[in-house]
RODRENBA-205813 format. One record per residue (C-alpha): residue in three letters; y, x, z. Coordinates in steps of 0.001 Angstrom, whole numbers, padded with zeros to 6 digits, always signed. Layout:
N
ALAYXZ ...
! end
This chain:
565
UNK-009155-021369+000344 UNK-012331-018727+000679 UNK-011372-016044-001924 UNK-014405-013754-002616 UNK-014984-010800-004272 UNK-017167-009129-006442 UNK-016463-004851-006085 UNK-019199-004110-008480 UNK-017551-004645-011982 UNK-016108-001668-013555 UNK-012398-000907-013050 UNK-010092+000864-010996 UNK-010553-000224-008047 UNK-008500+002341-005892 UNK-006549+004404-007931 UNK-004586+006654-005501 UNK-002424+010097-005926 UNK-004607+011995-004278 UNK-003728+016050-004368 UNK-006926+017909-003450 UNK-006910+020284-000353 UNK-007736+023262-001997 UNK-004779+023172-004628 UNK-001314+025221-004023 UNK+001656+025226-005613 UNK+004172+023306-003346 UNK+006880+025106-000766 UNK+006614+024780+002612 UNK+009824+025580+003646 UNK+013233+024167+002004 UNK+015899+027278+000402 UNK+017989+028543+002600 UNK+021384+026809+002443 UNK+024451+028782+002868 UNK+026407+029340+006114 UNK+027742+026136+007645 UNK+026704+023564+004249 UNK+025311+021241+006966 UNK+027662+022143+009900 UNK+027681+019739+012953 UNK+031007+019354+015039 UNK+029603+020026+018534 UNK+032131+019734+021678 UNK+035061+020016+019185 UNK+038501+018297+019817 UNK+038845+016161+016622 UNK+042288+015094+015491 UNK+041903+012049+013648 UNK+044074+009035+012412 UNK+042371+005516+012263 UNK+044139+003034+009998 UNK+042691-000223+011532 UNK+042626-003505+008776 UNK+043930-001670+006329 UNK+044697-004363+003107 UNK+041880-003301+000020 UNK+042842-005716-002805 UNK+040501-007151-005586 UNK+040886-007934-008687 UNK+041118-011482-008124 UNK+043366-011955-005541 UNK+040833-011686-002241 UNK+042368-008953-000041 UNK+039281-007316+001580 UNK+039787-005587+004929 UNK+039097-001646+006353 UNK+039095+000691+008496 UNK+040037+004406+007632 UNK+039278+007265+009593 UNK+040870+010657+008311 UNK+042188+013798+008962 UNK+045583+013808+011323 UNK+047191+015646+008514 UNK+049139+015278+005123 UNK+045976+016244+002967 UNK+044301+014761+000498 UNK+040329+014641+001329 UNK+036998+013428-000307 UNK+035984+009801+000710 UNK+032918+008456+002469 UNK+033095+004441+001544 UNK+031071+001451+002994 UNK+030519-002051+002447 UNK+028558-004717+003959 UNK+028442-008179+005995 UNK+027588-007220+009261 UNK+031304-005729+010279 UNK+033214-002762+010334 UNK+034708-003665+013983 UNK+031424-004223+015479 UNK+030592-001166+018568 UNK+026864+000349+017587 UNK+025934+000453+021176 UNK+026672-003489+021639 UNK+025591-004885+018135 UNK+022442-003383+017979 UNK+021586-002600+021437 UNK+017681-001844+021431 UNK+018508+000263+018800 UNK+020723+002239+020769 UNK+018503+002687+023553 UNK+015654+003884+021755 UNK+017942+006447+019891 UNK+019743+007938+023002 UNK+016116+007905+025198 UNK+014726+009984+022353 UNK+017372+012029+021970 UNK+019099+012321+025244 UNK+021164+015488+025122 UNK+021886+015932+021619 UNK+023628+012528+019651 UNK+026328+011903+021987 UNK+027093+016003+023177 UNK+028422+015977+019344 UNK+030729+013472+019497 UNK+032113+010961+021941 UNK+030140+008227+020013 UNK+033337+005955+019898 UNK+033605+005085+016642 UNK+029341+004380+015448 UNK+028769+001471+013862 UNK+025319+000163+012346 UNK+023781+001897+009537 UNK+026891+004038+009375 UNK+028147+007674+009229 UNK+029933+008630+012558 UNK+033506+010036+011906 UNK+034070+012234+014382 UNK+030800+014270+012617 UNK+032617+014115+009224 UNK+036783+014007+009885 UNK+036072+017356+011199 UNK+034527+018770+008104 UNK+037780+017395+006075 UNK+036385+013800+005091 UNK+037950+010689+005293 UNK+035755+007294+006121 UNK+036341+003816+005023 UNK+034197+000622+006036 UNK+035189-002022+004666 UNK+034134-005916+005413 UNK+032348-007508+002231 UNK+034004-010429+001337 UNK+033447-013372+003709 UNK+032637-011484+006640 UNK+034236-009907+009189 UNK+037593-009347+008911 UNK+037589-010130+004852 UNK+038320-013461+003614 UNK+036026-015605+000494 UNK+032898-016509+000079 UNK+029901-014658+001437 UNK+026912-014065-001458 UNK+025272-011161-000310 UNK+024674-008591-003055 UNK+026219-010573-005662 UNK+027535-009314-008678 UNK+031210-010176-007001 UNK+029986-008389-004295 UNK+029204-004999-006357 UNK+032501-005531-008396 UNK+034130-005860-004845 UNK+032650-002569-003546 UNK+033099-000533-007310 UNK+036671-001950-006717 UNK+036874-000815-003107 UNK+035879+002975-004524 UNK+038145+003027-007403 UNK+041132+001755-004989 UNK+040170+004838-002631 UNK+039936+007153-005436 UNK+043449+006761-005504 UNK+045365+006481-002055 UNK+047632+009359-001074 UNK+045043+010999+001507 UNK+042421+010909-000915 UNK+041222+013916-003368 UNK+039890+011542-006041 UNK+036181+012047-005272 UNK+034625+008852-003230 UNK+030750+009011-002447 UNK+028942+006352-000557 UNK+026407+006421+002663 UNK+024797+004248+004452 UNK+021462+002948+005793 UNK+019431-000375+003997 UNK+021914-003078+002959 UNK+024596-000460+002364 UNK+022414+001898+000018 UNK+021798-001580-001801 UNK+025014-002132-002216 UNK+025920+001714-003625 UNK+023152+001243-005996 UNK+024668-002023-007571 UNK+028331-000137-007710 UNK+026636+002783-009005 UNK+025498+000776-012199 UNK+028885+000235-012822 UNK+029751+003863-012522 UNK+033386+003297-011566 UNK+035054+006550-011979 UNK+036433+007988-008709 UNK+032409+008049-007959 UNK+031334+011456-007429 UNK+028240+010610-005872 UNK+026214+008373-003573 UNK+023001+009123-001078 UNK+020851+005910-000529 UNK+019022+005998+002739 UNK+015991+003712+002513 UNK+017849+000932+000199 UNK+015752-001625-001830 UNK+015839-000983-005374 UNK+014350-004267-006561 UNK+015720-007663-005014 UNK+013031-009760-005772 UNK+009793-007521-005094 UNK+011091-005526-002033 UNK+013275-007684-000161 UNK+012601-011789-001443 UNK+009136-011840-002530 UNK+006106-009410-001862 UNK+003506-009724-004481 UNK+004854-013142-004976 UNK+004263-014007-001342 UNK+007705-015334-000182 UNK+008672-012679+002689 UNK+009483-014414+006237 UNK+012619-012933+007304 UNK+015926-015036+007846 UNK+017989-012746+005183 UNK+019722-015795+004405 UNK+021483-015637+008063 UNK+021977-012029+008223 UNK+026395-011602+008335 UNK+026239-014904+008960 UNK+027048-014579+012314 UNK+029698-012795+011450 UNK+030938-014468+009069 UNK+034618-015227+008118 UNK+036974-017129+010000 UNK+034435-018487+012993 UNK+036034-019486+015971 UNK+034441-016479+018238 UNK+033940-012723+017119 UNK+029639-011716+017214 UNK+030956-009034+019506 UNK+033929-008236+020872 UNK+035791-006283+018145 UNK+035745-002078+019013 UNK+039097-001975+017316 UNK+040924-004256+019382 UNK+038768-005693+022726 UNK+038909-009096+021255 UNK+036059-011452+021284 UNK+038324-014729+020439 UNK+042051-015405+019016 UNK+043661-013773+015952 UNK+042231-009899+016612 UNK+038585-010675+016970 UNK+036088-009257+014131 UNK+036108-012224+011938 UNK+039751-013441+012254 UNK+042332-013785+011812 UNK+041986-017137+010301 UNK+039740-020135+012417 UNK+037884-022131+009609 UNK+036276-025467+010057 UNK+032457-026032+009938 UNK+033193-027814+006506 UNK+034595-024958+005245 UNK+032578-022091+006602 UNK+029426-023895+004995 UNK+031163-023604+001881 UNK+032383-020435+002334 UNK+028559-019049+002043 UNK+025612-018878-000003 UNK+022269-019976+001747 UNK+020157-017184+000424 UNK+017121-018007+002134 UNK+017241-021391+000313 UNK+017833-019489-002877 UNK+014620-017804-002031 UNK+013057-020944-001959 UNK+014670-022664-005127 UNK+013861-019208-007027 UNK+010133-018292-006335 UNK+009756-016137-009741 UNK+011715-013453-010849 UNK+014628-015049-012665 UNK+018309-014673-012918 UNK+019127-015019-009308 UNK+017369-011935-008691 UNK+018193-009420-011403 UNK+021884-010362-010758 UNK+021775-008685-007330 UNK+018927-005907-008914 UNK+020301-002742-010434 UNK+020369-001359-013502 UNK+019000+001386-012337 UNK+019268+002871-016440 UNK+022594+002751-015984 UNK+023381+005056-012905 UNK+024443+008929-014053 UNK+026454+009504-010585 UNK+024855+012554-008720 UNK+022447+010991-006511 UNK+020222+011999-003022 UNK+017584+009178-002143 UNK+015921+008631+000785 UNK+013187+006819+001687 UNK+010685+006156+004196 UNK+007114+006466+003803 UNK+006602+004332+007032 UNK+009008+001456+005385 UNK+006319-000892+004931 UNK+007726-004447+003559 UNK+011677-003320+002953 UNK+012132+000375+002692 UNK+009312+002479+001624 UNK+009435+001685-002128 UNK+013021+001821-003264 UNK+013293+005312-003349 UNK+009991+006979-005039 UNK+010338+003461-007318 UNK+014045+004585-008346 UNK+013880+008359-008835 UNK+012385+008604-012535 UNK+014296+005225-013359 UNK+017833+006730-012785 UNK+019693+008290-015575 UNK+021200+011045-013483 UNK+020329+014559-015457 UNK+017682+015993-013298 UNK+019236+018448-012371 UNK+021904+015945-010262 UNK+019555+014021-008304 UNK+017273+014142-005407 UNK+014514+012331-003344 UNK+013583+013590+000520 UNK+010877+010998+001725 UNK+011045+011455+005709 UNK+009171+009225+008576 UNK+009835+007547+011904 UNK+011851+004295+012689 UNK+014380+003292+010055 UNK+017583+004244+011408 UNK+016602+007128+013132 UNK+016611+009928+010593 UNK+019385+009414+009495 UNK+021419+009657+012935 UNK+019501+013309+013985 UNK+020931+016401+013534 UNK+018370+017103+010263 UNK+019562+014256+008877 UNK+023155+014634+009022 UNK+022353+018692+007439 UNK+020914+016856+005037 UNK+023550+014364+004631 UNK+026356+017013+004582 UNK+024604+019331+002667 UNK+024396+017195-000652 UNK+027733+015250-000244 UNK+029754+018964+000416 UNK+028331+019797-002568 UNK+029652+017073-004876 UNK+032460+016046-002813 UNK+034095+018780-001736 UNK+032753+021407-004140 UNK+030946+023465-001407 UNK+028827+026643-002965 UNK+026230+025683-000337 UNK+023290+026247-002155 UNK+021901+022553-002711 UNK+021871+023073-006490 UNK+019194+025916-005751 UNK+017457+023328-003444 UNK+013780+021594-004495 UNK+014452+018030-006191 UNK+011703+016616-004526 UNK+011294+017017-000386 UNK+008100+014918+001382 UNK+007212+014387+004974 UNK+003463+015303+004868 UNK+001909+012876+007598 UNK-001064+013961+009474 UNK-002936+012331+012393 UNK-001168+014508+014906 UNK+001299+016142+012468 UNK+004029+015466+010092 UNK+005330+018666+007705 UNK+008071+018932+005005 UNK+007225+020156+001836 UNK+009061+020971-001069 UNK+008137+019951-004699 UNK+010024+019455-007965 UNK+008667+016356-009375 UNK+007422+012879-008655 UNK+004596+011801-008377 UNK+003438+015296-008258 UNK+002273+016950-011659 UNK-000893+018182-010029 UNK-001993+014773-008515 UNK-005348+013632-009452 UNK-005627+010366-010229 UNK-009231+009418-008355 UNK-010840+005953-009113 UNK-013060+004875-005558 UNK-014886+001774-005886 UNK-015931-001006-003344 UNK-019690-001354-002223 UNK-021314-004357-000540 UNK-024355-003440-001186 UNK-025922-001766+001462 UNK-028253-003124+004022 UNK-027049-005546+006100 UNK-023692-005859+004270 UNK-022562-002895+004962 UNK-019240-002401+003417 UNK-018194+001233+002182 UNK-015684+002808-000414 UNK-017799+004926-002774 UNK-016935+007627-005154 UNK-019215+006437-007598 UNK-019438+002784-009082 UNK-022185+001249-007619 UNK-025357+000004-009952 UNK-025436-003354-008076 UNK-023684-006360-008044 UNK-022047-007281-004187 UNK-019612-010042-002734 UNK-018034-010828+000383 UNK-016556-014062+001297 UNK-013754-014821+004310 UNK-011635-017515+005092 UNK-008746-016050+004596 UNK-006304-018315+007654 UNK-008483-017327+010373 UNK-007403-013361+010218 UNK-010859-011788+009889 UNK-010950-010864+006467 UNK-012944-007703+004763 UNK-013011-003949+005865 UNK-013994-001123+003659 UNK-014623+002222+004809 UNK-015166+005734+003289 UNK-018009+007655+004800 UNK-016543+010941+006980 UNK-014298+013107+004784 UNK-016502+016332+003748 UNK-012880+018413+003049 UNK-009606+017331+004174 UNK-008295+014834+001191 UNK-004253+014093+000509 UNK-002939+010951-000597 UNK+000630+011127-001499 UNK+002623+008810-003784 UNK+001512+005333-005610 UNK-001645+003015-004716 UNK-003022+000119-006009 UNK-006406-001668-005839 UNK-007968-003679-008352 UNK-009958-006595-006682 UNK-012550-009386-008495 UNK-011846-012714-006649 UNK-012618-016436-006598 UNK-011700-019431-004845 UNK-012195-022590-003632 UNK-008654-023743-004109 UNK-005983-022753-006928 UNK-004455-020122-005492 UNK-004879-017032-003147 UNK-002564-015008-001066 UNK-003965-011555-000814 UNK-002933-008692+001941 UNK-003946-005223+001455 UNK-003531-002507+003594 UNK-004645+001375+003872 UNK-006062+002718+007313 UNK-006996+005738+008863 UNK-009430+006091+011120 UNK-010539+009662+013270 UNK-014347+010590+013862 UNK-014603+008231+016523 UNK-013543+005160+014784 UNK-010005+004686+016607 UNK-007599+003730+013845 UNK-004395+006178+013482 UNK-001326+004881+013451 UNK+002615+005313+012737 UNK+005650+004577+014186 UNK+007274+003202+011040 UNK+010814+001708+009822 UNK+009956-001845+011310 UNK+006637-001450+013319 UNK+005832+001428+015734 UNK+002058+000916+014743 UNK+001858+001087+010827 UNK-001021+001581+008917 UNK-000990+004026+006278 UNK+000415+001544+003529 UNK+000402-002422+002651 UNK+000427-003736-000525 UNK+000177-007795-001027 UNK-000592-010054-004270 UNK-000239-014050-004961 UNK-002925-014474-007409 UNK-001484-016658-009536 UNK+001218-013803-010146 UNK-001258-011885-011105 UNK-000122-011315-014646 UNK+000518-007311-015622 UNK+003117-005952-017794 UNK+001271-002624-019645 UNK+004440-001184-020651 UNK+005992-001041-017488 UNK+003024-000310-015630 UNK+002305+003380-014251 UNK-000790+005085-012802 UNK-001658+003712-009211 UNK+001585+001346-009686 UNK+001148-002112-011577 UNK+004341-004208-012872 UNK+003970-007632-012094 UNK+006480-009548-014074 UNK+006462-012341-011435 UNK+007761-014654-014498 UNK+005525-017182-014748 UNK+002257-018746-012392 UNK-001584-018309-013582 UNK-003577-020697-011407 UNK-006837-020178-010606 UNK-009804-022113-011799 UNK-011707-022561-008752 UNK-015290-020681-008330 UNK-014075-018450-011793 UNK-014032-014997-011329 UNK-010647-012992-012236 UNK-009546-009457-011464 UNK-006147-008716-010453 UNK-004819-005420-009412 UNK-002540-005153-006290 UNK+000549-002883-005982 UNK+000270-000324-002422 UNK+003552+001049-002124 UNK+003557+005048-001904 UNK+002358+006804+001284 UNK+001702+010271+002096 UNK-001579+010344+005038 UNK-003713+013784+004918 UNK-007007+012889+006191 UNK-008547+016004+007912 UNK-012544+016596+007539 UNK-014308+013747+009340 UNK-011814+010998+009214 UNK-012425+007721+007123 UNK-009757+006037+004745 UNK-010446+001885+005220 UNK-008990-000685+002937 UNK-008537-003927+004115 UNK-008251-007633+002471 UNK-007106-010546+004527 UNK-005405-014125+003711 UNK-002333-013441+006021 UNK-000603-010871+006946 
! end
């Protein structure tokens, strides 16, 4: 395969929302919030009960399993619920080790002076921050993992009936007010979006922290490039009724026997292969967007819950497009929903002290009725990345009203092949030609930045190729390079040297839908494959997920194409 392609035509080639340096008109600072909204529970004693395995029955027989943390009192309190695979008994600082490390060497003296750091489990809210503050917290074991008998389909439509079951029956037990929101990092924010759609009605609102919103194009496929990450495995390990816990249980010490995380029952290898859906062979039996995947895909039309959603602009492959994709797609009146786009790794944000403001600061709001002063806060809040910087900035809309939509254009036609991104389209026709499996593909580059220039939301690029075969896997990415030519960098949610955004494209799933499509964001309908005719010429436009990058005076954007990633 030797893809080639031809920058010269006319098109938009780059079309990025770039805000220009010199305009104004966005807050630097967030409003003030009133006294304690976000309150952290530093060296406090905390009186709480913990209901361990508590029964959670479905419609259809399955008993599901939790654990409750509340208040040691006869209240009734607003509910924090969770749901996922990976096991509500399972100690944060054994599960997910590395994790742990790198949060408590960043943060040495702050995570664990809060709170004894007991109770943390992955991706979740830590109740002795929240019991405090009058909150009770349920996690509860999707069905065929952990603790929770059936059969494990991860974000199936049982699934999301399971967990809009699991908030209507905490809506209504005797220490709960009636109001249930949901929080959690990644699978669980993909897992309050599906309930969400269903809007049961003890839901009083739900904050998704850098959740896909779209099955197949964030989290199966990329561009129609199958992604290569063993999903299909993921609570498999701690799955339902295996002989030996993944970890010995935090609730009860036990690693084997009755009380470990995924007992009580022992189930044969016959049965626990029935007892689960491969999904990574679904992948494979499903490579276009068909039934399998719009099953476990929102409606996001039909979501009118309150709503806070954030994202990660550093979330390149999983959890940078969810969020700015989902914000104008929700029907929650404007007024009721949010989006705060923050850097850094993925589960890191949402552990800090800002993050947990945040977190409290919306949910005390809805939940609990606080007169905090997040209704008077800005709908839209972005981490402004620099090369040495990142800022917070307050907006009201997204993309922003005053972005300028600025076509740049791809030039081979310089001496010596030189390769450049021009402003203007250049009179000349110009190719380049790489084989695409050997990792040296093409590299454009801007010439030094006369002003500072801001990119910030959607990207796409709009490429002429050919090829020697019938197909051709294309991988895009955005860089940023300083005077000197030394590329800049980000730590990001999976890689702690990101450029400043990917984008990727099968070119046989090429194939646009106009109506859905948006400026600097293409919709690929991924329905049906458009081989190539080898040596013919087509274009096809490529989908960058949203990135904010300022480049100061002097510095270069590059865009690179390459056959692999």
């Amino acid at each position: 395969m030797k893809p080639s392609w031809r920058s010269w035509l006319a098109g938009s080639v780059i079309a990025a929302g770039m805000v220009s340096s010199g305009r104004t008109g966005g807050m630097e600072t967030a409003a003030v919030l009133a006294q304690g909204a976000g309150a952290l529970v530093t060296g406090a004693e905390v009186h709480m009960k913990f209901d361990y395995d508590v029964a959670v029955p479905m419609s259809d027989g399955v008993v599901l399993r939790a654990n409750v943390f509340r208040p040691d009192d006869a209240a009734a309190h607003p509910v924090i619920i969770t749901m996922s695979p990976y096991g509500k008994d399972y100690d944060f600082k054994v599960s997910s080790a590395p994790q742990w490390r790198f949060l408590t060497g960043k943060y040495p003296t702050t995570l664990c002076a809060r709170s004894s750091c007991t109770h943390w489990v992955w991706e979740t809210v830590d109740p002795e921050l929240w019991v405090p503050d009058g909150y009770a917290i349920v996690r509860v074991d999707a069905r065929g993992s952990g603790r929770s008998p059936g059969v494990a389909d991860h974000l199936s439509t049982r699934q999301a009936t399971d967990y809009a079951e699991a908030i209507e029956w905490a809506g209504v037990q005797p220490w709960s007010s009636g109001k249930v929101g949901t929080l959690g990092i990644s699978y669980y924010s993909w897992m309050s979006w599906l309930a969400a759609a269903q809007n049961p009605k003890h839901l009083a609102a739900t904050l998704v922290w850098e959740g896909a919103s779209d099955w197949y194009r964030e989290i199966a496929y990329h561009g129609g490039i199958m992604v290569d990450r063993p999903f299909g495995v993921s609570g498999y390990p701690n799955q339902h009724g295996l002989p030996q816990g993944q970890y010995v249980s935090a609730s009860t010490k036990a690693l084997m026997g009755p009380e470990r995380g995924n007992g009580p029952e022992v189930l044969s290898e016959n049965e626990l292969m029935l007892n689960r859906v491969d999904t990574n062979a679904a992948f494979k039996a499903h490579p276009l967007n068909d039934s399998f995947y719009r099953a476990r895909t929102p409606n996001l039309a039909n979501i009118k819950v309150p709503i806070l959603m954030a994202g990660n602009w550093g979330g390149h492959g999983l959890h940078g497009r969810g969020e700015p994709e989902a914000y104008n797609r929700v029907a929650t009146p404007a007024k009721d929903k949010w989006l705060e786009m923050h850097v850094g790794e993925h589960w890191e944000e949402f552990y800090i002290d800002s993050g947990v403001k945040l977190q409290k600061a919306f949910l005390g709001h809805y939940l609990k009725g606080l007169d905090n002063g997040w209704d008077k806060q800005p709908h839209v809040q972005v981490e402004i990345r620099t090369p040495s910087s990142m800022k917070k900035r307050m907006e009201q809309e997204y993309p922003l009203a005053r972005t300028e939509f600025t076509n740049l254009y791809l030039d081979a036609t310089g001496a010596e092949g030189r390769k450049r991104i021009a402003a203007a389209n250049p009179d000349a026709g110009g190719r380049v030609s790489y084989e695409p499996m050997r990792g040296v593909g093409a590299q454009f580059l801007t010439e030094p930045m006369p002003q500072d220039m801001e990119i910030l939301g959607p990207v796409s690029a709009r490429l002429w190729i050919s090829s020697v075969s019938r197909d051709a896997d294309l991988f895009v990415a955005l860089h940023a390079y300083d005077p000197a030519g030394k590329e800049i960098t980000f730590q990001g949610a999976n890689d702690p040297r990101g450029p400043v955004s990917h984008g990727w494209l099968r070119a046989s799933h090429r194939r646009i839908d106009p109506k859905l499509s948006l400026p600097g964001r293409p919709w690929h309908t991924h329905d049906v494959v458009q081989k190539l005719n080898p040596g013919q010429i087509y274009p096809v436009d490529v989908e960058i997920w949203p990135t904010s990058m300022v480049f100061p005076k002097g510095y270069r954007l590059g865009l690179t194409v390459d056959g692999t990633d």
